[in-house]
VODREN-449185 format. One record per residue (C-alpha): residue number from 1; x, y, z. Coordinates in steps of 0.05 Angstrom, whole numbers. Layout:
N
(NUM,(X,Y,Z))
...
This chain:
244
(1,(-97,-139,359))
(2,(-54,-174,311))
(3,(0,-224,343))
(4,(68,-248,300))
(5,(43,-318,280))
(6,(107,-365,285))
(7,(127,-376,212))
(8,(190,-381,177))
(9,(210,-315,135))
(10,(244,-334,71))
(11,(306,-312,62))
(12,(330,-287,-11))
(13,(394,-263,-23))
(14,(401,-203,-80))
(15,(463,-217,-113))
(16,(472,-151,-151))
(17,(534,-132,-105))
(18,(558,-189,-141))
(19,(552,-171,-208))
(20,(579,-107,-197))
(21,(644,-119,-168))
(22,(648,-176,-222))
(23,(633,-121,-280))
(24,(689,-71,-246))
(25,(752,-121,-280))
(26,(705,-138,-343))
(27,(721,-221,-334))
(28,(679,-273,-290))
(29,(707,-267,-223))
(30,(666,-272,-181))
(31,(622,-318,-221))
(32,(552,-297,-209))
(33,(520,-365,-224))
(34,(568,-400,-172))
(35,(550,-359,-122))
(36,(480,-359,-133))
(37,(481,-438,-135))
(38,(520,-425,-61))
(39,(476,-387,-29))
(40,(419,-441,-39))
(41,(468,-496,-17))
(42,(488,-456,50))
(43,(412,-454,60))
(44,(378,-385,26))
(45,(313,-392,5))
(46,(326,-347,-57))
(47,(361,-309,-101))
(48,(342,-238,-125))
(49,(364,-194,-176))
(50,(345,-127,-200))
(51,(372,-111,-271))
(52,(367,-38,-291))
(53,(365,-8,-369))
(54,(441,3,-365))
(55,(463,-67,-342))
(56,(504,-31,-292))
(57,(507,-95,-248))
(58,(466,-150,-268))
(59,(454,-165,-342))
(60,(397,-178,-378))
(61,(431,-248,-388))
(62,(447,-258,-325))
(63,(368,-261,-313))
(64,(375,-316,-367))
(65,(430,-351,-344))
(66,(399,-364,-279))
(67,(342,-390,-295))
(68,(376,-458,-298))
(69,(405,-440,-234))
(70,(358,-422,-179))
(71,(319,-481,-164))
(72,(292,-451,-95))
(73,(256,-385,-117))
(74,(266,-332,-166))
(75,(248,-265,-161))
(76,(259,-209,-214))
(77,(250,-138,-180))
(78,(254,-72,-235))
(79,(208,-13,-258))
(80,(162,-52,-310))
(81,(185,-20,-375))
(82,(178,-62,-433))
(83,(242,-87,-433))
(84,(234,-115,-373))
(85,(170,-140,-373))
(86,(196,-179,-443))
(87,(249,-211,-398))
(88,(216,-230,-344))
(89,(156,-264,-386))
(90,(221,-301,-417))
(91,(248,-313,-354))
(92,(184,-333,-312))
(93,(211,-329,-243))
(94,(169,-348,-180))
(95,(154,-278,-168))
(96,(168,-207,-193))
(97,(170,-141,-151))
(98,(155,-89,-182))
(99,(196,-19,-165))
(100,(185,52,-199))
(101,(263,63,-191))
(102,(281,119,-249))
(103,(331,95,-292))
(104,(383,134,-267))
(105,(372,113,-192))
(106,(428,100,-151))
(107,(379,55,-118))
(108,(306,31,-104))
(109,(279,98,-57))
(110,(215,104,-62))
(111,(152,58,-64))
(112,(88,66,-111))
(113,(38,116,-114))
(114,(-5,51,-118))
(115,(-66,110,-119))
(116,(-33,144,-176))
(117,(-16,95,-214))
(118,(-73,39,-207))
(119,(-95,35,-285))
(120,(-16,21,-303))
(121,(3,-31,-241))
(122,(-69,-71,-257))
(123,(-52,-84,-330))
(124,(19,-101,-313))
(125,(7,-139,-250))
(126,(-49,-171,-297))
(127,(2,-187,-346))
(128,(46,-222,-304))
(129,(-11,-270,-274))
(130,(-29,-289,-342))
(131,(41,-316,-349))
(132,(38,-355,-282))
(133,(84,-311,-245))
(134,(66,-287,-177))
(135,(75,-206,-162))
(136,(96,-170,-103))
(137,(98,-82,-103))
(138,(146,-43,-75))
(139,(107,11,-30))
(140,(118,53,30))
(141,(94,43,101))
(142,(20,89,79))
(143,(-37,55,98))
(144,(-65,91,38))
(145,(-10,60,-10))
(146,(-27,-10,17))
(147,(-104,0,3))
(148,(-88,13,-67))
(149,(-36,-46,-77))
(150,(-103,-79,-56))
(151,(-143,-55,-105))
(152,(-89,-69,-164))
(153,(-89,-142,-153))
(154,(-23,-159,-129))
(155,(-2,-224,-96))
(156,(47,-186,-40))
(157,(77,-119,-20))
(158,(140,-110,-4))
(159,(155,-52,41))
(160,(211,-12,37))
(161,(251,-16,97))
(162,(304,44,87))
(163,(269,88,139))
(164,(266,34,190))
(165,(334,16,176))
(166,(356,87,190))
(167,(307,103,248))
(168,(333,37,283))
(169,(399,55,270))
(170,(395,121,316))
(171,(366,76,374))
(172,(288,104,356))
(173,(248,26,369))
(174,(185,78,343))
(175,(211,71,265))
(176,(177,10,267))
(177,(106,37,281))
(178,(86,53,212))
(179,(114,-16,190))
(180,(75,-55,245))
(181,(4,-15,217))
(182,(22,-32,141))
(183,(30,-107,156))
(184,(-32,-114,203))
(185,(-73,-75,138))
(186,(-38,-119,92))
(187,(-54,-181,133))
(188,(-131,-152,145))
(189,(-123,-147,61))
(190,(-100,-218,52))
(191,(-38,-186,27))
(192,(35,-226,27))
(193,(83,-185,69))
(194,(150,-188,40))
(195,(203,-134,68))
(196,(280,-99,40))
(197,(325,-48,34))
(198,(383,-33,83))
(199,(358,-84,135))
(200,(416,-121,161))
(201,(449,-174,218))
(202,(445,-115,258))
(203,(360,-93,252))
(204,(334,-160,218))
(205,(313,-200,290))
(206,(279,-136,317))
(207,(243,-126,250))
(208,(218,-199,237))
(209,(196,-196,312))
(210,(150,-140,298))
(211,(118,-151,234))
(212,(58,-202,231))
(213,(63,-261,174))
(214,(129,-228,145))
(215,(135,-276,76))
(216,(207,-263,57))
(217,(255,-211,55))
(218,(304,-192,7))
(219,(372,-174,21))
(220,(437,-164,-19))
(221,(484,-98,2))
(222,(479,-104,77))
(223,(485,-186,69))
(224,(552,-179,18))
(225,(589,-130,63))
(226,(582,-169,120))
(227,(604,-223,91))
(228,(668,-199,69))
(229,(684,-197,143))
(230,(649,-263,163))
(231,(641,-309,97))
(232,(583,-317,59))
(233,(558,-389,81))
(234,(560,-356,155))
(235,(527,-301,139))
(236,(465,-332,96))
(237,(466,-378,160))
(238,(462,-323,208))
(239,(410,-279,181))
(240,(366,-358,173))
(241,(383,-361,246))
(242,(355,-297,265))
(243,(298,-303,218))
(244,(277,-365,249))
């Protein structure tokens, strides 16, 4: 029996939203290093991005830019092709997530075959520590998948939440299930639990009630288009609230 220690989940916003409606006029408005130094002074414990191959939202300088920015944490997410892995060991943020998105994904939706692919994720996630940077995997809710993020050497998971998100959304609590077993593995693994993708004002509380020693999660689409209705300070503040 596992019970939900009381600890604080980090909250770190992903500003790609940001980047892309920026990029969609071509100028600097909205300015994606303002925001990001906003979102830390309304209280966020830290900024995300995920730049993919085509620079579709964030740009490979933008990963650059911010490092003088983000002095809470920093944490890269992408598929670890050699470009990115040459920008992140420029950039040395706090952490990296690793995601096997293709490069023409619309976005992140599926986790690692961690089984699969456990000679590539130890030399990267090897890589990475050699550089100081901590490293978190994106994987599904398989008790199977979190054995092997085990066995690669990673720092954290973090488990992707789009199946939750829906489940909750239709009123079935039971999504949660295979989310609660990952996390108490995880925990039995001395794995860090980190958690995103479509969680929102609406499913956050009931998540972060359920899932033991939840680290941080990462949000950025859900977050933005609330905000739009409710302002951005107010909303980083609300989700802090209901993480608390």
């Amino acid at each position: 029996m596992f019970f939900n220690i009381l600890i604080m989940t980090k909250l770190s916003v992903n500003i790609n939203k940001i980047a892309t409606l920026r990029n969609s006029r071509g100028g600097n408005v909205p300015n994606l290093l303002k925001v990001a130094e906003d979102v830390q002074k309304f209280g966020a414990a830290g900024v995300t991005i995920h730049p993919r191959p085509d620079e579709r939202h964030i740009r490979y300088q933008d990963a650059r830019d911010l490092v003088q920015v983000v002095h809470t944490e920093y944490n890269i997410e992408g598929n670890p092709m050699d470009d990115f892995l040459k920008l992140v060991f420029e950039c040395k943020p706090t952490q990296v997530t690793l995601v096997p998105d293709a490069v023409d994904a619309l976005t992140s939706n599926a986790g690692w075959d961690t089984v699969k692919h456990k000679g590539f994720l130890t030399e990267v996630i090897q890589e990475c520590k050699q550089q100081g940077i901590r490293t978190s995997i994106f994987v599904d809710p398989v008790l199977s998948m979190i054995e092997g993020a085990k066995m690669v050497g990673t720092d954290r998971i973090e488990l992707y939440t789009e199946e939750f998100a829906t489940q909750y959304g239709l009123g079935n609590e039971k999504g949660i299930e295979p989310y609660i077993k990952a996390a108490e593995l995880a925990v039995e693994l001395d794995l860090g639990i980190n958690a995103g993708h479509d969680l929102s004002l609406d499913n956050i509380q009931f998540f972060k009630a359920n899932i033991p020693n939840l680290l941080e999660v990462s949000i950025g689409h859900a977050l933005i288009a609330e905000s739009l209705y409710l302002g951005l300070e107010n909303v980083v503040n609300m989700y802090i609230n209901k993480l608390s």
